[in-house]
C-alpha positions in Angstrom: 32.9 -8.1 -4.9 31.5 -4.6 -6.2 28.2 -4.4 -6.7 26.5 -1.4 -9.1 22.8 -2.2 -7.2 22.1 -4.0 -4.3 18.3 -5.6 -3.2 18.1 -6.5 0.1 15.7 -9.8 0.4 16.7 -10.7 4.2 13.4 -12.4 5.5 11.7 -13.2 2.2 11.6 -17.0 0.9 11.2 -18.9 -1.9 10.5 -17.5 -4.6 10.8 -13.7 -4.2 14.2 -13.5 -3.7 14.4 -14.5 -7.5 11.2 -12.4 -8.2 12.8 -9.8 -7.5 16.5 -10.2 -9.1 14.1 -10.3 -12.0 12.5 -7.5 -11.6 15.6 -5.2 -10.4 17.6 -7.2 -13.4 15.5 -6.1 -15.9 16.3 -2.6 -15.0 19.6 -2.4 -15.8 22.6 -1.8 -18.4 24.3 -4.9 -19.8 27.6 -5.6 -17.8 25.9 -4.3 -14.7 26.6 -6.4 -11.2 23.7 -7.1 -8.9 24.1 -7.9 -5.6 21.5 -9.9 -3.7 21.3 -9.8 0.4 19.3 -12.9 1.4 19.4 -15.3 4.8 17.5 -18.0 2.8 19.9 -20.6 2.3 17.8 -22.1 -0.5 19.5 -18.7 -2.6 22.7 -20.7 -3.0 21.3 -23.5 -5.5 18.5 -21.6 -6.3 20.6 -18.5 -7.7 22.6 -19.9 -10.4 20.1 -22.2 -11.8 18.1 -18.6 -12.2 21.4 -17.1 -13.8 21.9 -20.3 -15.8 18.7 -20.3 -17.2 18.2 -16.4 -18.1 21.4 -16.1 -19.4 22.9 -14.1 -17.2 26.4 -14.9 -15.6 26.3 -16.0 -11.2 29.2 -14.4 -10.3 29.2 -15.8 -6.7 28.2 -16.4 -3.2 30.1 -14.9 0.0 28.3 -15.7 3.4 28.6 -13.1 6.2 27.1 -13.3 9.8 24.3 -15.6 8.4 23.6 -13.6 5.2 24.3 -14.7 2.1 25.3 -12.0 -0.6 24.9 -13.2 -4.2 26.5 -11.8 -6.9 24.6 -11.6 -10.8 26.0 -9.8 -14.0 23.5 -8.8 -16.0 24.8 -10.3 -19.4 21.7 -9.4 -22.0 
């Protein structure tokens, strides 16, 4: 998938990965992709309960070389 921004949270845990998705989320133009680079696997569930519950559409997961890259379109 095509990302417009990616935030690289390789090494942080529970919660900033989401902290920041928030943060960098808020920043952005409706429609927008965000791309999130974690290696905590907890970013799987934890991910699109956060999109679920903002209102905001989870797109995906794609796991690479022990990396998980999550995929968020900013919807409002």
């Amino acid at each position: 998938m095509k990302a417009d921004v990616t935030v690289d949270c390789v090494g942080l845990y529970c919660p900033m990965p989401i902290v920041n998705t928030a943060k960098q989320i808020k920043q952005m133009q409706t429609g927008q992709v965000l791309e999130i680079v974690a290696d905590d696997a907890g970013i799987k569930q934890d991910m699109p309960s956060w999109a679920k519950m903002t209102g905001n559409e989870f797109m995906g997961v794609e796991e690479e070389g022990g990396q998980y890259h999550v995929f968020v379109r900013k919807v409002k």
